[in-house]
C-alpha positions in Angstrom: 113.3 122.5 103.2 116.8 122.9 104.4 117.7 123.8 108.1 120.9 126.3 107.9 124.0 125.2 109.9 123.9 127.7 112.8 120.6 125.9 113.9 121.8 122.8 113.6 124.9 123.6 115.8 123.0 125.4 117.9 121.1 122.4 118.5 124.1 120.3 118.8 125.4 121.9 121.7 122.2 121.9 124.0 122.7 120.4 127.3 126.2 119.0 126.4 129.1 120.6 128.4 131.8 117.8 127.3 131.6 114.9 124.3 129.9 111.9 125.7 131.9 108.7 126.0 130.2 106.9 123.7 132.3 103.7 124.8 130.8 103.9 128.2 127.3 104.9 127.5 127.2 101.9 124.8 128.5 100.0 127.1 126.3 100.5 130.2 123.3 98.9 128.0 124.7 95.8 127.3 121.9 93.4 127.7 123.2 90.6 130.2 121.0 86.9 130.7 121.0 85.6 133.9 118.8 82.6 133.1 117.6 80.9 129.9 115.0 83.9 128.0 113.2 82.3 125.0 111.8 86.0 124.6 115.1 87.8 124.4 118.0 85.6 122.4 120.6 87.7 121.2 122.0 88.3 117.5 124.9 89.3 115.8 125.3 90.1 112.3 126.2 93.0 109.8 123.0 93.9 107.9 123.8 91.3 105.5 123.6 88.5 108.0 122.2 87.7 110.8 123.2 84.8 113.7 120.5 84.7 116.6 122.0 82.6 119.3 120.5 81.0 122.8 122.2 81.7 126.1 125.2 78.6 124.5 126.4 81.1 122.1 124.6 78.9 119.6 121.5 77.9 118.6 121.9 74.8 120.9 118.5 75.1 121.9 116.7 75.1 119.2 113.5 73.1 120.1 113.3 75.4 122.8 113.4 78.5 121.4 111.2 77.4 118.3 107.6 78.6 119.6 108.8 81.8 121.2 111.6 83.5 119.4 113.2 80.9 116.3 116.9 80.8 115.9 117.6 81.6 113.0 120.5 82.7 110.6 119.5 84.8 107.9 120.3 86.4 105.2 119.8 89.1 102.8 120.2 86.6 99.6 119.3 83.5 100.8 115.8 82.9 99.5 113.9 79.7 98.3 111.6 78.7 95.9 109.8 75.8 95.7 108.2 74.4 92.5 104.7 74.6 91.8 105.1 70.5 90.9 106.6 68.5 89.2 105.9 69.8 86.0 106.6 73.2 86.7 108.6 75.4 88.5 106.7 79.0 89.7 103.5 80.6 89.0 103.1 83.9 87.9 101.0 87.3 88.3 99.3 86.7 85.0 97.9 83.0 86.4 96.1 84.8 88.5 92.6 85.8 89.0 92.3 89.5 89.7 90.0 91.6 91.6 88.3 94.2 89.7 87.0 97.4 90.9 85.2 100.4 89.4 87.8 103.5 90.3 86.1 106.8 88.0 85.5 106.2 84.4 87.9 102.8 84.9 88.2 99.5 85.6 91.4 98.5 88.1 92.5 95.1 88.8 94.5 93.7 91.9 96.3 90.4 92.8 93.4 91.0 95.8 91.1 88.2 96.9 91.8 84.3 96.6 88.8 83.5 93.8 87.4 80.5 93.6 89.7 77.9 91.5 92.5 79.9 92.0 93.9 79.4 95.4 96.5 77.6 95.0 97.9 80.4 92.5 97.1 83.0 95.2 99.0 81.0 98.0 101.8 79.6 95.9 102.2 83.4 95.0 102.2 84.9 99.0 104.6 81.8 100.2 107.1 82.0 97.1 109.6 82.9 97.3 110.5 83.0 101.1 113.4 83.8 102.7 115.9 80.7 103.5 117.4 79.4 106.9 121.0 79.1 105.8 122.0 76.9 108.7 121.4 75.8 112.0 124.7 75.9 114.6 124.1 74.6 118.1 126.1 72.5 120.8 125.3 68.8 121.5 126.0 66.8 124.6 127.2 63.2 124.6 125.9 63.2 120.9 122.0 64.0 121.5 120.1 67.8 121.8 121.2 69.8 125.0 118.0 70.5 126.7 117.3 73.9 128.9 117.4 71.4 132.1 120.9 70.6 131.9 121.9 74.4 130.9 123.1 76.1 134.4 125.2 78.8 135.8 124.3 81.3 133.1 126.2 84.5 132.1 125.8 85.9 128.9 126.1 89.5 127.7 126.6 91.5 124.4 128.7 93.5 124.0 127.3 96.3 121.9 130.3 98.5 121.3 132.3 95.5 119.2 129.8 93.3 118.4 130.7 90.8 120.4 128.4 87.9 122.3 130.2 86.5 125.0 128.5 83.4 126.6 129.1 81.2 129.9 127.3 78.6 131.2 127.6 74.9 132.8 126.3 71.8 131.3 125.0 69.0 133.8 124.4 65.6 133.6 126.7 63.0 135.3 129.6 65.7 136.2 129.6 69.5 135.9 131.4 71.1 132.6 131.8 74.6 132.3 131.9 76.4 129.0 132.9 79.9 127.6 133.5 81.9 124.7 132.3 84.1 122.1 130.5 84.3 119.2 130.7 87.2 116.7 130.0 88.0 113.0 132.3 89.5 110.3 131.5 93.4 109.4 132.1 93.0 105.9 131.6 89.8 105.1 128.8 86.8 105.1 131.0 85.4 108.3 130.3 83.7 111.7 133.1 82.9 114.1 133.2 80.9 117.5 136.0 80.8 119.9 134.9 78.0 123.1 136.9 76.7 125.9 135.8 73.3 127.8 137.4 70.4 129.0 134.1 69.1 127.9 135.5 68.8 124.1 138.7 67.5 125.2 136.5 64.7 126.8 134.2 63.7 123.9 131.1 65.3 125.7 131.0 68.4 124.0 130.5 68.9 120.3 129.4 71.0 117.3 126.6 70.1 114.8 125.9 72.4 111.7 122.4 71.3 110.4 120.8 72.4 106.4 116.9 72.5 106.5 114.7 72.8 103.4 113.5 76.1 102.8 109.5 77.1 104.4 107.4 79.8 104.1 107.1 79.4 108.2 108.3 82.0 111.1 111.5 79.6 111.7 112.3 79.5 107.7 113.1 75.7 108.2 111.6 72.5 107.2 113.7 70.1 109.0 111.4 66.8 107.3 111.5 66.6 104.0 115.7 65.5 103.5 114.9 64.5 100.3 114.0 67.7 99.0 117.5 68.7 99.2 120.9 67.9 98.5 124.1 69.0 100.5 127.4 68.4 98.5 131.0 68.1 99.5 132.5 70.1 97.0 136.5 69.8 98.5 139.0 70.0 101.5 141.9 71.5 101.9 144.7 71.8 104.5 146.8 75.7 105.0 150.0 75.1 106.6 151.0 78.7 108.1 151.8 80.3 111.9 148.9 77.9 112.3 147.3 74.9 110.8 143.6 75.0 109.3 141.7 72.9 107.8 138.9 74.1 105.2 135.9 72.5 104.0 133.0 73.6 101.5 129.4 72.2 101.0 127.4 72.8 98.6 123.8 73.3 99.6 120.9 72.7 96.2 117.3 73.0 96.8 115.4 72.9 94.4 116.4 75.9 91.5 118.1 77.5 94.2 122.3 77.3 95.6 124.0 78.8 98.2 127.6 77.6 99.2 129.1 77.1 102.9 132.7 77.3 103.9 133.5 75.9 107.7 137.1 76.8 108.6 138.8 75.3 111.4 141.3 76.2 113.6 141.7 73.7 116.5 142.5 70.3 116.6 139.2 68.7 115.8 137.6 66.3 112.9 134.8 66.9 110.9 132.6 64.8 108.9 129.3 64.7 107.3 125.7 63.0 107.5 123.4 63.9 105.1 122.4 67.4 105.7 124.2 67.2 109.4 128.0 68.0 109.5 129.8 67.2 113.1 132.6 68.8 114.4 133.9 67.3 117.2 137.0 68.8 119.1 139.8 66.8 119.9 141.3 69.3 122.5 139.7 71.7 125.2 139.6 74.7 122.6 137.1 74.8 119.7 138.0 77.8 116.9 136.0 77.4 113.7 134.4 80.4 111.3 131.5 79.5 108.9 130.8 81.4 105.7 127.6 81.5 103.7 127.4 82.8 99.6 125.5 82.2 96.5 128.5 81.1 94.6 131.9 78.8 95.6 134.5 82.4 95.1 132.3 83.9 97.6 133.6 81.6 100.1 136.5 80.7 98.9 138.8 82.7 101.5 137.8 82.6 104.3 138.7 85.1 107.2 140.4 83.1 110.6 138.6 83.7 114.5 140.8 87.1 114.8 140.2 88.4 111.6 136.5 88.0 112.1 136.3 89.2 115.6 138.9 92.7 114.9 136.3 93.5 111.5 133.4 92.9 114.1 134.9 95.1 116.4 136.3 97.8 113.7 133.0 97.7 112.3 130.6 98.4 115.4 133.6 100.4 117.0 133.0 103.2 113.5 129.1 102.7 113.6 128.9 104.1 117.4 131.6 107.0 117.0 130.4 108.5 113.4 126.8 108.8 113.8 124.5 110.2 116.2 124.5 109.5 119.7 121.8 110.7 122.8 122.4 110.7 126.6 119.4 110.9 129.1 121.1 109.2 132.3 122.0 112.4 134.0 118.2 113.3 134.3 116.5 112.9 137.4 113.4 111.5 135.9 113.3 107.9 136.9 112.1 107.0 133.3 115.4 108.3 131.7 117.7 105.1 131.7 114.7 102.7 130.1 114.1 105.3 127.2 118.4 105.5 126.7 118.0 102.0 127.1 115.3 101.8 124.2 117.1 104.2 122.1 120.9 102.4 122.5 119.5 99.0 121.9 117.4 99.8 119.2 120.2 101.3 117.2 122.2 98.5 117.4 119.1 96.3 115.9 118.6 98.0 113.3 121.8 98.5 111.9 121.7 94.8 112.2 118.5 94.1 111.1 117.2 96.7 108.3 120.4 98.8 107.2 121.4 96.4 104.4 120.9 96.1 100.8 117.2 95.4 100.6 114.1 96.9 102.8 113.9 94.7 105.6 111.3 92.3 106.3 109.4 93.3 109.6 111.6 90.9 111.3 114.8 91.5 109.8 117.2 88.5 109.7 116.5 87.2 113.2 113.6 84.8 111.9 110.8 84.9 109.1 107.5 87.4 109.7 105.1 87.0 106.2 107.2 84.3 104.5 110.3 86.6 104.8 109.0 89.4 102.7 109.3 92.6 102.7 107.2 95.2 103.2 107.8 98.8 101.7 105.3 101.1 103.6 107.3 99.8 106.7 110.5 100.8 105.1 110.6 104.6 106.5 110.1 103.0 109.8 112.9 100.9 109.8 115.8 103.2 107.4 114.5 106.5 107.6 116.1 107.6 110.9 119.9 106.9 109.3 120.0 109.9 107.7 119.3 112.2 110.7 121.6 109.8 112.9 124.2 110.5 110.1 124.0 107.0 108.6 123.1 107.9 105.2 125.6 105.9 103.8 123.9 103.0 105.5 120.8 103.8 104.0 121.8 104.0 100.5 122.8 100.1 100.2 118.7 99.8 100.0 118.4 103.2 97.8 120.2 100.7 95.2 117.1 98.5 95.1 114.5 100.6 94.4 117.0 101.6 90.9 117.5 98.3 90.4 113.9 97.8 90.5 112.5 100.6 88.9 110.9 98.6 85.9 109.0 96.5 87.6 107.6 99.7 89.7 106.9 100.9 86.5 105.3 97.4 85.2 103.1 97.5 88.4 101.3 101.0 87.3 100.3 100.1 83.7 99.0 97.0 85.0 96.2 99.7 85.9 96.7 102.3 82.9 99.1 104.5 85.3 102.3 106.0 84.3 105.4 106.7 86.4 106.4 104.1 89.3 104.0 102.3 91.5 105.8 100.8 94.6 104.4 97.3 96.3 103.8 96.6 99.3 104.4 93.3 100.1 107.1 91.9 97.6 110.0 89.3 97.3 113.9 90.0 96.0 112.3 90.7 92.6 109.9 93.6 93.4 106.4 92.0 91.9 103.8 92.5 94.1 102.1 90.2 96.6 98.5 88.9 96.2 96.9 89.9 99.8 93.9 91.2 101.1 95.5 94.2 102.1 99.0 94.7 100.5 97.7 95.5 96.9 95.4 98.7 97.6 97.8 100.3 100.0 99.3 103.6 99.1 101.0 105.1 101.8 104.6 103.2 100.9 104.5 105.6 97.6 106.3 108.8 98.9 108.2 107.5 101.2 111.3 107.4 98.2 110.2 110.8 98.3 110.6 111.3 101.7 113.4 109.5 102.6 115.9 110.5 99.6 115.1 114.0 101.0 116.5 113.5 104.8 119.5 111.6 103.2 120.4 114.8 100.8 119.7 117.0 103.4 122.2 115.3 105.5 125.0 114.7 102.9 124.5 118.6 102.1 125.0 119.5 106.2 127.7 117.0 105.9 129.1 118.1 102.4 128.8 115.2 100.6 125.8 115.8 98.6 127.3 116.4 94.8 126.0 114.0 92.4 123.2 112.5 95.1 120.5 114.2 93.3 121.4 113.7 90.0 121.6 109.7 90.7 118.3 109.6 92.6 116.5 111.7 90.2 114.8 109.1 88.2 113.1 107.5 91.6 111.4 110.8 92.3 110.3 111.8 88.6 108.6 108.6 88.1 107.0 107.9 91.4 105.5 111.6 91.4 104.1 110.9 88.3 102.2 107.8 89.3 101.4 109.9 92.0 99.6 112.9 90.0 98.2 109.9 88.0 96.7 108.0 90.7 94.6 111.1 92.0 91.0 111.9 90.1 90.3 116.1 89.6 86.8 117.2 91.6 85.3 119.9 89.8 82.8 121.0 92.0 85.5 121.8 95.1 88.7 122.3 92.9 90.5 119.8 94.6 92.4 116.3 94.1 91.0 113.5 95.8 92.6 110.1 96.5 89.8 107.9 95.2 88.4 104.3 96.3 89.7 101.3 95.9 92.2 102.0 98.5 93.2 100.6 101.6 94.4 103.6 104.2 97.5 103.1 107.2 94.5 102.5 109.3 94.1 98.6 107.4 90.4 97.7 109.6 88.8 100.1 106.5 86.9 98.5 103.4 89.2 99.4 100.2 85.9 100.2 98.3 84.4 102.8 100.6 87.7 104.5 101.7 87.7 107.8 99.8 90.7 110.7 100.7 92.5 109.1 103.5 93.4 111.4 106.4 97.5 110.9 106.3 97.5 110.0 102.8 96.5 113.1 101.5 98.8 115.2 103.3 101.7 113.3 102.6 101.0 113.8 98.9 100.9 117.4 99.6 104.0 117.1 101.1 105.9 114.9 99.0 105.1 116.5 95.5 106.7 119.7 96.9 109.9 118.0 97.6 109.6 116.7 94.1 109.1 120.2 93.0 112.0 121.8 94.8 114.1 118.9 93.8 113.4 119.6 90.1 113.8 123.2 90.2 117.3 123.1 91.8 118.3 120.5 89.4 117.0 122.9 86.0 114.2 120.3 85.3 111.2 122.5 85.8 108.7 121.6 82.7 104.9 121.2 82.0 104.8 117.8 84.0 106.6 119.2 87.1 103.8 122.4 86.5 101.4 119.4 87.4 103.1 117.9 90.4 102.8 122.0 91.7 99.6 121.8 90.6 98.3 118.8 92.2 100.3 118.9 95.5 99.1 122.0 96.4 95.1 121.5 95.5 94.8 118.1 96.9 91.4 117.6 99.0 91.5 118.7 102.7 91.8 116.0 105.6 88.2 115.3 106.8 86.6 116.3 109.8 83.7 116.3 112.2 82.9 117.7 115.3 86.6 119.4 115.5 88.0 116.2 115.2 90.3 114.9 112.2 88.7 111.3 110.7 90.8 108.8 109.4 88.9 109.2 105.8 85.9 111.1 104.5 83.5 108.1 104.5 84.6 107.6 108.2 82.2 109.8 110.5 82.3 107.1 113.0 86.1 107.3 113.5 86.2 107.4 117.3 83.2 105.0 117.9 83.7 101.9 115.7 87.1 102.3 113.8 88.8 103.5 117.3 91.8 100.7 116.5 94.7 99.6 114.6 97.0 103.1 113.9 95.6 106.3 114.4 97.4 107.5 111.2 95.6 110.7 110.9 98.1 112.2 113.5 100.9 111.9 110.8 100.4 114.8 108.8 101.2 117.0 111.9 103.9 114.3 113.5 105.7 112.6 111.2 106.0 115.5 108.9 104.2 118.9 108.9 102.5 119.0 105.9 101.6 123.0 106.5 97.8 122.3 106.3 96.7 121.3 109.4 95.1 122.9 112.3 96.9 122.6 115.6 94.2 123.2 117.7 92.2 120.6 115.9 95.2 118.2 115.5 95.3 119.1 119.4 91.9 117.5 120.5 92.5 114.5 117.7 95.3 113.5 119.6 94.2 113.7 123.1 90.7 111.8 121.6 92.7 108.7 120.4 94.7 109.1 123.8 91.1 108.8 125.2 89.4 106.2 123.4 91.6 104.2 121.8 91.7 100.3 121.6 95.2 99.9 122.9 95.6 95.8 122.1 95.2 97.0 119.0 98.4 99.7 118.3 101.1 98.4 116.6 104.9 99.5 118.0 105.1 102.1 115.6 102.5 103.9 116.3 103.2 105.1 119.8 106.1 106.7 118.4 103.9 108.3 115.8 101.5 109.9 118.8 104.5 111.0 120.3 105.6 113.2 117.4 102.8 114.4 117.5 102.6 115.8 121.2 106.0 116.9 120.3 105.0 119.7 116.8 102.0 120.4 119.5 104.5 121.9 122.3 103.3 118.7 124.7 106.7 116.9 125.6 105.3 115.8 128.6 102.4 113.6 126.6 105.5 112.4 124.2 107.3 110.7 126.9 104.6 108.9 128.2 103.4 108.1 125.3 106.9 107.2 124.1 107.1 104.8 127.8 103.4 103.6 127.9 103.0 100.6 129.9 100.9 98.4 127.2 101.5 95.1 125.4 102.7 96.3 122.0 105.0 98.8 123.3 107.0 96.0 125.3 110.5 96.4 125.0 112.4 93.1 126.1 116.0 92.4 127.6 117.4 92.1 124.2 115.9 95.4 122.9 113.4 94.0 120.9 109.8 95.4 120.5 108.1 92.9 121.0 104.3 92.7 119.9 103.2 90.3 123.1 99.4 89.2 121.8 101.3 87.8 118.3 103.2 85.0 118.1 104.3 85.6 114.6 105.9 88.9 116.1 108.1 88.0 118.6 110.3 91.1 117.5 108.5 93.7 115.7 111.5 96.1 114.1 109.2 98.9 112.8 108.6 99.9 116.7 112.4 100.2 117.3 113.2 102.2 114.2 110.0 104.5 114.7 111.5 105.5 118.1 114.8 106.1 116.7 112.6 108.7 114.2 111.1 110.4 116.9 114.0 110.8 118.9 115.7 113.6 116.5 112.3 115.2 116.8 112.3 115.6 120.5 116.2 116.5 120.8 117.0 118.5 117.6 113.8 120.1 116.2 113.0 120.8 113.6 113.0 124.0 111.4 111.1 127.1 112.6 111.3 125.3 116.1 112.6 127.7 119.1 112.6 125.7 121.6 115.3 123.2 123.2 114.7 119.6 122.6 111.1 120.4 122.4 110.2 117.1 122.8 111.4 116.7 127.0 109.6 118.6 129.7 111.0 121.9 131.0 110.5 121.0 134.4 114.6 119.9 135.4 114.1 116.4 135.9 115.8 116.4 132.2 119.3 116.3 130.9 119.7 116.1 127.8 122.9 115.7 125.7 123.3 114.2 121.8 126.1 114.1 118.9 125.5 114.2 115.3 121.9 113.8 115.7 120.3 116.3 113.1 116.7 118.5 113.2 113.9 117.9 111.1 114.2 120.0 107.8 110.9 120.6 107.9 
């Protein structure tokens, strides 16, 4: 599946007649506020952690903010737990009722449908654990909440290129008190520093207050009533007398079974002291320095980097990310369009890196606030990592490769729950891997190969790159074991020779009932497509036996996608595709989009794509799935349909100030991070290629309102 070199630098040099200053173009995307934007607050972080401030620099506004877009700062560790009572601390899988289905000569059983007696099991379950609120960090005025009528004067930008959010604004009341400075977050390290200037502090007006809630399963991850719940320690203080004095304290934070430590460092001349679960720092001179770091034990915070330190790893950091990888310049077209797709792409690679390239799959809103109790949810994981590896940020996307090893057993645990062998990944699942009870989450299938997948764009791009020795050798355990859950899950049809992918199971397309849902459209062909990579992957590595014979065997006879009228359906129990199931993704387009799984006809694909471009409930897409369409224009030789698919002008491809996709008919999706990462996919697509592909950047129109220039930015290999 490899492309050779000379196509790849062929590629590489389309449209390019000098490097691009990547400074600059960076640069010139910088989202800037104006005025107060619940819809757009900005975040720093490192993929670890994640600070979303309000136009302060802080999360001053919190009240707000709350119903919009929650401030939030989030981590990749911080998670909570709370008991089931008094008496007892969690609930687990085998309390709960299951929902059995007939599937061939078996019986299957899922953590499914709440039953009757059960439901608390079934929602303590979905809601525990969720992900944890580490802190809230805001300005207050004269003591009390600042409120969006006294903010004024506003200028606020970030500064993509270091990491860096700058902030300005005036606070009104009696007199008129301007305040600057910056917020940023450490590159390395679980670290927030602030650098303010106002003669407000110097005054007593202006002051800092760090605030603990108690964890909740909610979109703001806070529970700001129940104190009692929780305890926040003192644990000590301590003075450093060097080229300049600070002053260190560290809190110890205990709810419930759960601890998480927070060291506040500070640097000017101010005095802090505690209240409960409130800590107040309140400067004694015009300049306020302080950093804040967040761990699960005490030596995690321990030493704690200063403002500079902080800021130069924030800048080192986003200063490598920028030049390494892969970089795309549209702003020399003539095309009016141009600058908002650069715009998409630049932001939306900054988001992610924040958001989803850390060292568990992301949660569908990363670390900027909580979407399904903070879970995460693995068929969205190719949407949010995959693109690394042709951006040449594999070594991004291995910090979350590292989970699915750690987690293999309970993968494994999840399949002979059924009678399956090999690896079954979740869908919806916590820290610990054990799947979620939903409606949905428990018969979906598509998150299976994406390992597959995904492990295969990062070899490919360690082999261009020549740092591929060992990678298969590590990794081979993921593939062995989920192909053989994959060969395992299918049932043999004598009568036509081929595989099928049998009911119970819920499709991409989620409006389908689980038990009449036979051979899904995408499904199919991404098994297909997947067990070859498994194949070639055991063949080069000398493991060719009687089980791989099978993967061979099965990939390559699995049932054809179904059809009607010249039209592909999105299952073979679905002849009613474009009439009543004409919503939610049209996921039948991925087998000739997302990848090309060599069995489809184009001409057919063709009229399937310009039918859902037809008749399709658009209130109904999700972000992702424009990108997905687009891919598919692209294999089809239709760049023209890509980008204005890629730039339609509909709710759920909204693409606010901040960069954020933003789902606008769901509140509990203020951000939607799948839609940014999926254009980031389909961007390599429509510059690079992909192999076999002739044409250059087959995904923009030939018509010279393009120019189109990229670094490091690699084709398809397949």
């Amino acid at each position: 599946m490899a492309v050779d070199r000379e196509t790849i630098d062929k590629m590489d040099k389309i449209h390019r007649a000098d490097k691009i200053d990547r400074k600059k173009l960076v640069s010139s995307h910088n989202p800037v506020l104006l005025t107060i934007d619940k819809e757009s607050p900005l975040t720093v972080g490192n993929g670890e952690l994640g600070f979303t401030a309000d136009v302060t620099g802080m999360q001053s506004l919190y009240e707000e903010y709350r119903d919009t877009l929650p401030l939030c700062t989030l981590s990749q560790w911080g998670w909570h737990t709370q008991p089931v009572s008094e008496t007892q601390d969690v609930y687990t899988l085998q309390d709960l009722v299951m929902t059995e289905y007939s599937c061939g000569a078996k019986t299957v059983r899922y953590p499914q449908r709440k039953m009757p007696g059960n439901g608390d099991v079934y929602d303590w379950l979905r809601k525990n654990p969720h992900r944890l609120n580490l802190a809230r960090i805001g300005f207050l005025y004269q003591g009390a909440e600042l409120k969006q009528e006294q903010i004024l004067d506003v200028h606020q930008e970030l500064h993509l290129y270091e990491g860096i959010l700058e902030s300005r604004f005036m606070v009104s009341a009696s007199m008129a008190w301007r305040c600057e400075g910056k917020s940023v977050c450490h590159h390395e390290k679980d670290v927030l520093g602030f650098s303010f200037q106002s003669e407000a502090f110097q005054a007593g007006e202006l002051s800092v207050r760090i605030a603990f809630p108690y964890g909740s399963p909610d979109i703001t991850a806070s529970d700001w009533e129940n104190s009692e719940k929780h305890q926040t320690v003192h644990v000590r203080c301590s003075v450093s007398d060097g080229t300049k004095k600070r002053t260190k304290w560290i809190f110890k934070r205990i709810l419930d079974a759960d601890t998480y430590f927070m060291a506040l460092s500070v640097e000017s001349d101010a005095s802090v002291s505690q209240n409960g679960h409130e800590i107040a720092v309140i400067p004694q001179e015009k300049n306020l320095i302080f950093t804040v770091a967040f761990g699960k034990t005490e030596e995690s915070v321990a030493e704690i980097p200063d403002f500079k330190e902080t800021e130069k790893s924030s800048i080192e950091g986003w200063n490598t990310f920028w030049e390494k990888g892969g970089i795309i310049r549209l702003n020399h077209s003539k095309d009016k369009r141009a600058w908002e797709l650069e715009r998409r792409i630049i932001l939306s690679q900054y988001l992610m890196a924040l958001n989803s390239a850390g060292s568990l799959p992301p949660q569908e809103t990363g670390l900027t606030c909580n979407s399904w109790y903070g879970k995460m949810h693995l068929e969205m994981y190719l949407w949010h990592c995959a693109w690394l590896a042709l951006w040449q940020h594999t070594e991004l996307l291995e910090k979350s490769f590292s989970w699915y090893l750690t987690h293999l057993q309970e993968a494994r645990d999840n399949a002979a729950r059924n009678g399956y062998r090999g690896a079954r990944w979740p869908k919806m699942i916590g820290p610990q891997g054990i799947d979620c009870p939903s409606p949905i989450a428990p018969l979906l299938i598509w998150q299976q190969p994406h390992i597959i997948y995904m492990l295969e764009l990062a070899y490919q791009d360690y082999r261009q790159r020549g740092k591929a020795q060992g990678f298969r050798e590590k990794y081979w355990k993921l593939i062995e074991e989920t192909a053989d859950f994959m060969v395992d899950f299918v049932q043999y049809r004598q009568e036509t020779g081929c595989y099928d992918l049998p009911a119970p199971v819920i499709p991409v397309q989620e409006c389908h009932r689980a038990e009449y849902v036979e051979n899904p459209a995408f499904e199919l062909e991404y098994w297909t497509f997947t067990l070859k990579i498994a194949c070639e992957w055991a063949g080069d590595l000398g493991l060719e036996s009687e089980k791989t014979s099978q993967w061979q065997k099965v990939g390559s006879h699995m049932a054809p996608m179904a059809e009607k009228n010249g039209l592909y359906l999105a299952h073979k129990n679905c002849p009613d595709t474009f009439e009543k199931y004409n919503k939610d993704h049209p996921s039948m387009l991925g087998g000739f989009g997302l990848i090309d799984s060599k069995r489809t006809d184009r001409e057919k694909m063709r009229a399937t794509l310009h039918k859902v471009l037809e008749c399709w409930e658009y209130k109904s897409l999700w972000g992702w799935d424009f990108a997905l369409m687009a891919m598919t224009a692209v294999r089809l030789g239709e760049p023209e349909t890509a980008v204005d698919i890629l730039l339609k002008d509909t709710m759920k491809n909204s693409y606010v100030t901040s960069g954020n996709n933003m789902q606008k008919s769901r509140k509990d999706l203020p951000l939607y991070l799948p839609g940014n990462g999926a254009l980031l996919l389909a961007v390599p697509l429509m510059a690079a290629g992909y192999a076999g592909c002739e044409k250059e950047t087959p995904g923009f129109p030939d018509n010279g309102e393009w120019t189109v220039e990229f670094e490091n930015i690699e084709p398809y290999p397949v």
